[in-house]
PAVO-198053 format. One record per residue: residue number from 1; y, z negated, x negated of N, C-alpha, C in turn. Coordinates in steps of 0.1 Angstrom, whole numbers, plus 5000, padded with zeros to 4 digits. Atoms other than C-alpha are relative to their C-alpha. Layout:
# residues N
[lotor NUM [Y Z X] [Y Z X] [Y Z X]]
...
***
This chain:
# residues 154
[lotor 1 [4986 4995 5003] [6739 6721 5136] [5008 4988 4997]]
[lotor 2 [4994 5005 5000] [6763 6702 5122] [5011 5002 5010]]
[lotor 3 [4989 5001 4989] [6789 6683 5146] [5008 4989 4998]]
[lotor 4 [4989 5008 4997] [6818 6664 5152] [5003 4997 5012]]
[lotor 5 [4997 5002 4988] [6827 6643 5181] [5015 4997 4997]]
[lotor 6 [4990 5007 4998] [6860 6639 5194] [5007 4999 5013]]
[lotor 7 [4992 5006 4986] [6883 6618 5219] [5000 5012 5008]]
[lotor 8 [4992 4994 4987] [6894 6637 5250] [5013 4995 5000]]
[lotor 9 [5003 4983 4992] [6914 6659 5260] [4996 5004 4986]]
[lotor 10 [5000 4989 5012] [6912 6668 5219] [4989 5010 5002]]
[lotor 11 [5013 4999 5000] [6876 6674 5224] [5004 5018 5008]]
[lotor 12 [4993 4991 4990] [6884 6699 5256] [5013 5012 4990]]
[lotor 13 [4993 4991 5008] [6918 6716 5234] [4995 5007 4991]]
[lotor 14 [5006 4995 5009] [6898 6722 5207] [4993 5016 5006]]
[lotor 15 [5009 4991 4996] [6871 6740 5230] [5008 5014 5008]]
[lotor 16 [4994 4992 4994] [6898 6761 5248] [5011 5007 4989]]
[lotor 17 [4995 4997 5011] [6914 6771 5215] [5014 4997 5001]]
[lotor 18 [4985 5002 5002] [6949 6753 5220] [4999 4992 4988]]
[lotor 19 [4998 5012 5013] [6938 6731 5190] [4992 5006 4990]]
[lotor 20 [5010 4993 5012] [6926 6750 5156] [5002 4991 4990]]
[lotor 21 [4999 5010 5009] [6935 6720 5137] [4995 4988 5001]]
[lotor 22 [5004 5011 4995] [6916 6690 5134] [5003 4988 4990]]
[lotor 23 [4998 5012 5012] [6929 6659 5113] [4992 4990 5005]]
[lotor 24 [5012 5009 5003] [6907 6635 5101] [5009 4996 4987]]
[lotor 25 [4994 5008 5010] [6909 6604 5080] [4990 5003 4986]]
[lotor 26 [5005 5001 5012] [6885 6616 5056] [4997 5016 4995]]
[lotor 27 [4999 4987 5003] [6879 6650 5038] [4979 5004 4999]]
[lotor 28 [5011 4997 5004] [6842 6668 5033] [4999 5009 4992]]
[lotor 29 [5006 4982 5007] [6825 6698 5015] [4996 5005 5004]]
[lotor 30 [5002 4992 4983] [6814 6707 5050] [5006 5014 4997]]
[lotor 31 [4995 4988 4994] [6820 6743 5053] [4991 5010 5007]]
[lotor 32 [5009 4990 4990] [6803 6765 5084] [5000 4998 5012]]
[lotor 33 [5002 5000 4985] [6788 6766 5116] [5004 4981 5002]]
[lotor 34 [4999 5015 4994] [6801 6731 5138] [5003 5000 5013]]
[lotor 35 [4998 4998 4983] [6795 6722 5173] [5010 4988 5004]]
[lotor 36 [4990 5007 4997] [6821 6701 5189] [4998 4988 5011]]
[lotor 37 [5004 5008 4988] [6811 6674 5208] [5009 4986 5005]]
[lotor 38 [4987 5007 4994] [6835 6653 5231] [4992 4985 5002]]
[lotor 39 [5006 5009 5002] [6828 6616 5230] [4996 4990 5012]]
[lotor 40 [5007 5002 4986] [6815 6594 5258] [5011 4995 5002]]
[lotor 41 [4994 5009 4995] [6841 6569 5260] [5014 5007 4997]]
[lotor 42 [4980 4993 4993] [6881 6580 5274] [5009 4992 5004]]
[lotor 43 [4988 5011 4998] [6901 6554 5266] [5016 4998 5006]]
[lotor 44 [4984 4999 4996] [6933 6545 5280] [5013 5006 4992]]
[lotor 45 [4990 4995 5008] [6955 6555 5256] [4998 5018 4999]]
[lotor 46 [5002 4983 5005] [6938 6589 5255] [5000 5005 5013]]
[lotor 47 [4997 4995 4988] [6942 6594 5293] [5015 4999 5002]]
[lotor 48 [4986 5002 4998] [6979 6586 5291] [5002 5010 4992]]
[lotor 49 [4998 4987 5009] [6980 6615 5263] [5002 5010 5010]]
[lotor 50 [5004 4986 4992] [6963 6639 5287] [5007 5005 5013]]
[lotor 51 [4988 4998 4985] [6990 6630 5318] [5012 5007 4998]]
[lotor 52 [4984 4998 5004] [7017 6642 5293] [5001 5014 4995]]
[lotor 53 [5001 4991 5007] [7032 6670 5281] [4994 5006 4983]]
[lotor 54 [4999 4988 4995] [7022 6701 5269] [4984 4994 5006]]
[lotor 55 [5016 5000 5000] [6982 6688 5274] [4998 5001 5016]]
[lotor 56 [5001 4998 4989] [6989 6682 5313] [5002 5017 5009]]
[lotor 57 [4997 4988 4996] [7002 6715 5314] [4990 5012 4996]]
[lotor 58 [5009 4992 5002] [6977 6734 5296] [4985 4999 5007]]
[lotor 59 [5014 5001 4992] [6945 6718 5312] [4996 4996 5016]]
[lotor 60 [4998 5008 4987] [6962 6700 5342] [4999 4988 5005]]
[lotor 61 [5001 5016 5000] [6962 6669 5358] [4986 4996 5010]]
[lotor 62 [5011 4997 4992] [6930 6675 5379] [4984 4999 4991]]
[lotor 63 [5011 4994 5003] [6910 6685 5353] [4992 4989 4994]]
[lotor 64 [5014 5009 4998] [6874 6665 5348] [4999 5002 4987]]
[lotor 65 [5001 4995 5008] [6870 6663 5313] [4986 4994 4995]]
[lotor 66 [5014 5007 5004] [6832 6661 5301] [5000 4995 4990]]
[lotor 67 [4998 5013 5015] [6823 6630 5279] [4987 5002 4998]]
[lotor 68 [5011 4998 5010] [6793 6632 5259] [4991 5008 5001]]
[lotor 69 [5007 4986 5001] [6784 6664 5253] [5009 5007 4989]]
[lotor 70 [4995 4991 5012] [6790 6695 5230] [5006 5008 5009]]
[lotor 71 [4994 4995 4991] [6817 6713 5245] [5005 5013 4995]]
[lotor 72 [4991 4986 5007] [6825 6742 5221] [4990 5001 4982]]
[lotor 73 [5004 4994 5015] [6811 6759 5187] [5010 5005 4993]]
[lotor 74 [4994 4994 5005] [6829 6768 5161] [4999 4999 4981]]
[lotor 75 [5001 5001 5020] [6836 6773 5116] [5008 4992 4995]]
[lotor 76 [4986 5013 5012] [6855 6744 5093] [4995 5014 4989]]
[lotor 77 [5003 4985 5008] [6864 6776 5072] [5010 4990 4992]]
[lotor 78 [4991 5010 5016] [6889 6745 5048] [5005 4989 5009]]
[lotor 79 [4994 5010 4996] [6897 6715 5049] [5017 4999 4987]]
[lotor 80 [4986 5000 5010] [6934 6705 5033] [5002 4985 5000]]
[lotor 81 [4993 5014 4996] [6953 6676 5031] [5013 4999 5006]]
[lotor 82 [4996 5001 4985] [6975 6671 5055] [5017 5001 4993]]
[lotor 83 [4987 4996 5006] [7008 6669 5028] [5000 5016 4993]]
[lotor 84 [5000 4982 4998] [6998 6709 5023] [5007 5004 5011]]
[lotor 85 [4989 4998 4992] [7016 6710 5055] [5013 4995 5011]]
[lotor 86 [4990 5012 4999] [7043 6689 5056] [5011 5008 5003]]
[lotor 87 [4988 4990 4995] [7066 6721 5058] [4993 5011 5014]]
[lotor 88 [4999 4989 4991] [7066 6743 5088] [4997 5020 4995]]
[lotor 89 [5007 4990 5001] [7047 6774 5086] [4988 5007 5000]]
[lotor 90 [5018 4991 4996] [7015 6798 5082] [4995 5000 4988]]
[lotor 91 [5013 5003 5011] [6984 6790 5062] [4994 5011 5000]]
[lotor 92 [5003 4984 5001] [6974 6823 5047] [4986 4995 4995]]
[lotor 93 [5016 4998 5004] [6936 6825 5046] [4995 5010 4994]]
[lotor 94 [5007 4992 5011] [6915 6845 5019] [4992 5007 5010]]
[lotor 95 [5011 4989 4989] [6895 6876 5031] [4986 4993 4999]]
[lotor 96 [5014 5002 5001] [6864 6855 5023] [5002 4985 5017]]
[lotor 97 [5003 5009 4994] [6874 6831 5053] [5003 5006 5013]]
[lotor 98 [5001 4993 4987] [6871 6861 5080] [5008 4990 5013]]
[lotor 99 [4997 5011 4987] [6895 6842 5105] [5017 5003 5000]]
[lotor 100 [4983 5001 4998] [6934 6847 5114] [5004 4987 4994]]
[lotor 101 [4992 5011 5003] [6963 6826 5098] [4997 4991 5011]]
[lotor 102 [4999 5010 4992] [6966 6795 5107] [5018 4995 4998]]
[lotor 103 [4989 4999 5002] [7002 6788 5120] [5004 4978 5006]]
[lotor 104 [4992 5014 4995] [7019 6749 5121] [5012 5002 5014]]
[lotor 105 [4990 5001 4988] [7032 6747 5158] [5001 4991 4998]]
[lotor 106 [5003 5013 4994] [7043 6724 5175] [4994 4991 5004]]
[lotor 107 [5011 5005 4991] [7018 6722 5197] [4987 4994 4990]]
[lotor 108 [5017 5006 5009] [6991 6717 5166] [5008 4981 4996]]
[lotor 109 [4999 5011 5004] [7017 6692 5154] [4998 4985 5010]]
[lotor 110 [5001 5007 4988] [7013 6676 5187] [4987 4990 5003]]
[lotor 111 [5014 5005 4997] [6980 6673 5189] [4991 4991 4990]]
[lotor 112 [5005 5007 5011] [6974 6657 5157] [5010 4989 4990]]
[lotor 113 [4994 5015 5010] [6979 6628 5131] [5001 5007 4984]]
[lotor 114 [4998 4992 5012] [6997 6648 5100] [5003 4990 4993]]
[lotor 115 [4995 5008 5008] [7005 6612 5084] [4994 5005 4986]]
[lotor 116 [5006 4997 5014] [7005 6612 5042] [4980 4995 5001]]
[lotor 117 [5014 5006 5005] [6967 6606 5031] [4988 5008 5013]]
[lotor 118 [5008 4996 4992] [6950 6624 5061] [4998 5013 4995]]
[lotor 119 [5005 4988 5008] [6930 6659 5057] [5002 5008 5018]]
[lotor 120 [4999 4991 4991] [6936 6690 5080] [4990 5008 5000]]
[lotor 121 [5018 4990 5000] [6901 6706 5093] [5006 5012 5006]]
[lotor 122 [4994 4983 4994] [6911 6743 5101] [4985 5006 5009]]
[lotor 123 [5009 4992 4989] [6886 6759 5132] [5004 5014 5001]]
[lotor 124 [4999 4992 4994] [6879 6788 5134] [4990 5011 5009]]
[lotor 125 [5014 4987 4994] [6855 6816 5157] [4998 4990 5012]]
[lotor 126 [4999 5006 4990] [6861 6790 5186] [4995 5003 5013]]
[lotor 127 [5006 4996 4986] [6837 6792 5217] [4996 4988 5006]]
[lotor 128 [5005 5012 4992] [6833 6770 5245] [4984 5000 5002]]
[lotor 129 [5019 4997 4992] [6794 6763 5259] [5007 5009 5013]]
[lotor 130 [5005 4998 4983] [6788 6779 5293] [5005 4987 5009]]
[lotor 131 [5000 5018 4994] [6783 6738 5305] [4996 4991 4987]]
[lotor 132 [4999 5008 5014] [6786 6713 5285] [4983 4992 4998]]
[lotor 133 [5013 5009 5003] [6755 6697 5268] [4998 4988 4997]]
[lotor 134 [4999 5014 5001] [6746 6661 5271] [4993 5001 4985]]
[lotor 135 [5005 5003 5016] [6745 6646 5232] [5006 4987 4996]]
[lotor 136 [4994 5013 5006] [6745 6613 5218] [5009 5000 4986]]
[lotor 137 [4992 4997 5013] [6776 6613 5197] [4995 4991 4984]]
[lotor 138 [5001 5005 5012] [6778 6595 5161] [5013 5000 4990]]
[lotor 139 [4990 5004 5012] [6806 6585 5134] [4999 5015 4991]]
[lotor 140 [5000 4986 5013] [6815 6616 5108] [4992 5011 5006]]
[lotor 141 [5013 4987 4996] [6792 6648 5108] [4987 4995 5001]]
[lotor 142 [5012 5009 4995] [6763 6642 5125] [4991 5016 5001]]
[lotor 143 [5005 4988 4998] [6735 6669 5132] [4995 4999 5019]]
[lotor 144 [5001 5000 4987] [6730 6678 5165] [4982 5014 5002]]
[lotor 145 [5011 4988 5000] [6692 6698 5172] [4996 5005 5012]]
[lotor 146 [5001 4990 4981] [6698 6711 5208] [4999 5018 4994]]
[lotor 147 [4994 4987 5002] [6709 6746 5188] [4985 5008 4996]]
[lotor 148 [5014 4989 5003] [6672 6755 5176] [4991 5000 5014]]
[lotor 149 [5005 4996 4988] [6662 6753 5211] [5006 5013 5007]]
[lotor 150 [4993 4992 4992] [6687 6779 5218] [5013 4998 5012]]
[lotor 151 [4990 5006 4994] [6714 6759 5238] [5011 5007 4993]]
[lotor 152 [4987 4994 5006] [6739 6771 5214] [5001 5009 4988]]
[lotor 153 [5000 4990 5009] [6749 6798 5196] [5016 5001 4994]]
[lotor 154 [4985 4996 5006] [6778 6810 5170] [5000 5014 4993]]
***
């Protein structure tokens, strides 16, 4: 299965569906099944994120956030570029990308890097694992072959 690793808490938001948006510095032709896997290393800058509002509030200040593993499944149903939503509002999706609008909060704006030149990955069908599975991350889309064992499903 194709996967994506990312920092914590993103990793974690993602998997708890406070985060349906994923910016990235680069764009694909990726579109489908993607497991999500949170990355080993929880740098300081990204634990001072996680102390602050709203992210302390939504996962807490307690909470253990697992690092290198896949911590959620889910569909890149489009990617955009990131000046597609530069205005405030709802990204109306075609009946062929079976999935609810996608709406520009706050909270997405929050959670992400909307600078010019970046691409907006849209998630959607978002499920956490059960427990998280240990996986050696990787740079870009990487494949992950825990899923034909049965570990994960979408």
């Amino acid at each position: 299965m194709k996967t994506l690793t990312l920092t914590q808490p993103w990793a974690t938001l993602v998997a708890f569906g406070e985060k349906r948006i994923e910016t990235r510095s680069w764009n694909t032709a990726y579109r489908g099944k993607l497991a999500i896997h949170a990355a080993k290393g929880f740098p300081k800058w990204a634990k001072e994120f996680a102390r602050e509002l709203p992210v302390s509030v939504l996962l807490g200040l307690d909470y253990e956030y697992p690092l290198g593993a896949i911590v959620a499944t889910c569909r890149l149903v489009s990617v955009l570029p990131t000046r597609a939503l530069q205005v405030d509002g709802i990204i109306r999706m075609d009946e062929a990308a079976r999935c609810p609008d996608f709406e520009m909060t706050e909270q997405e704006r929050t959670f992400g890097d909307y600078e010019p030149g970046r691409y907006a990955w849209l998630l959607a069908d978002i499920k956490p694992v059960a427990r998280p599975i240990l996986a050696r991350g990787a740079l870009g889309l990487w494949e992950f072959e825990g899923w034909e064992t049965g570990e994960l499903s979408i």
